[in-house]
N, C-alpha and C positions, 0 to 999 in steps of 0.2 A: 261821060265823066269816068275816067279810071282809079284802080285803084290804086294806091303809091305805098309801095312797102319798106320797112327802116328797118335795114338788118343790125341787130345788137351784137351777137357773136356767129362766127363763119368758123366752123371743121372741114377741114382738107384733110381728106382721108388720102394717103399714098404707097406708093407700092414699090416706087424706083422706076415704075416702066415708064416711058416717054408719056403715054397716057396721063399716069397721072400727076409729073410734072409739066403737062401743060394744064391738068385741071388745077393745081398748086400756082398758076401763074392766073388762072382767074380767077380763082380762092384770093389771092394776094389785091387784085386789081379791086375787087368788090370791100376787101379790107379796106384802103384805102379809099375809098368812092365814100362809105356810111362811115369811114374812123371808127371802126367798130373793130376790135381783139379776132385774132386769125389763130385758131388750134392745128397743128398738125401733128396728125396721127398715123401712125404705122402701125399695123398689127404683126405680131409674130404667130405664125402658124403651127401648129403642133406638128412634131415629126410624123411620118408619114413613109415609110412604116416608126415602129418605136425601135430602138436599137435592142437588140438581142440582150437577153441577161446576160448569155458569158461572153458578151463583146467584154473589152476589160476594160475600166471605168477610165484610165487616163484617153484613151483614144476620144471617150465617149466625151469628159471633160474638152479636149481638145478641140471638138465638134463643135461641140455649144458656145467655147468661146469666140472659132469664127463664126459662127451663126449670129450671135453678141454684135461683134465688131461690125458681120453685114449691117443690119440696123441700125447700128451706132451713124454707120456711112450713109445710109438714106435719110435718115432725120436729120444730118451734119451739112450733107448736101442742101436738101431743101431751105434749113433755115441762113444755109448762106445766099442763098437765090432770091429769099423775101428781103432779108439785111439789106443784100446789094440795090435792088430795085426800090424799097421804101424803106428804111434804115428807122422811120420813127415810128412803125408799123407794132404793135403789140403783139408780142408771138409768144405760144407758149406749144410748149414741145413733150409729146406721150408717146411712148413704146407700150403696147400692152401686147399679154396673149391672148392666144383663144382662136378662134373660127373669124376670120376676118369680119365677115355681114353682122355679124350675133355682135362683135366689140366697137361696132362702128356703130351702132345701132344703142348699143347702151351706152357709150361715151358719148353722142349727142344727148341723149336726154340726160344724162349725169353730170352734163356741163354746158345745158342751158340753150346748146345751139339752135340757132335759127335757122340753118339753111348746113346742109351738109354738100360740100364738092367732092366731086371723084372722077375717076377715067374711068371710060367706055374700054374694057380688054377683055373683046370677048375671048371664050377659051376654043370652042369653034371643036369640030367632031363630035366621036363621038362622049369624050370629057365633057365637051359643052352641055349637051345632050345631057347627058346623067347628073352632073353637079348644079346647071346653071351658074351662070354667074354673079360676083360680088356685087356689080351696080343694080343687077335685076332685084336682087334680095335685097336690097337695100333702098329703091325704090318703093318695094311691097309692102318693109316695113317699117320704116318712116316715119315720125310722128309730125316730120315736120319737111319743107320743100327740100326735092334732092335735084342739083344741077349736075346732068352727065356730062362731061368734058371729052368730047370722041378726038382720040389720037391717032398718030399715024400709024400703018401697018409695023407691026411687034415681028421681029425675025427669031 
């Protein structure tokens, strides 16, 4: 006898990379399967280095607003991809900051989720190595099922 699970709500965490719009595409598929509401989340990652003080502030302005606009474009993307495919799909759509694993991790449990989606992109050397990656830490810490979505090789 197995056991049969009813997903309520589904987080697709995404990143833009092929990876994780193909885990957005079974994020989507599993939405529609239970009718159950589809989050997608992007996280914005803190600069890295931080811009220098006497960088001079409009530059710095100018920065952050294509930084803006890239996420604006990953989230804009994504939720045209679910539209197109299930159009009566209930989506709702977060930009947050922070540490990508630590905002994925608190936006599921902040919002209930049942099942958190993401892409498999490993970081691979010696980066890999030192950081680990977002699905592994996310994985670990969990409170609830995570489905890794492995995509094709990232150039």
């Amino acid at each position: 006898m197995g056991v049969w699970m009813k997903l309520k709500n589904i987080l697709a965490a995404i990143d833009g990379s092929e990876a994780s719009l193909m885990a957005l595409g079974y994020a989507t598929d599993l939405a529609k399967v239970f009718s159950c509401p589809l989050t997608i989340l992007t996280v914005q990652e803190p600069l890295i280095p931080t811009p220098p003080p006497t960088m001079p502030p409009a530059i710095v302005e100018s920065y952050m607003k294509e930084v803006t606009v890239f996420y604006d474009s990953i989230i804009e993307k994504a939720l045209n991809r679910v539209k197109e495919s299930y159009p009566r799909i209930e989506v709702k759509t977060m930009i947050v900051k922070g540490r990508a694993w630590e905002e994925i991790i608190k936006q599921s449990k902040r919002g209930g989720h049942d099942l958190i989606v993401i892409g498999s992109r490993g970081l691979g050397g010696i980066k890999g190595l030192f950081l680990g990656s977002v699905s592994k830490k996310v994985v670990e810490e969990a409170a609830c099922p995570v489905l890794i979505v492995k995509g094709g090789a990232e150039k």
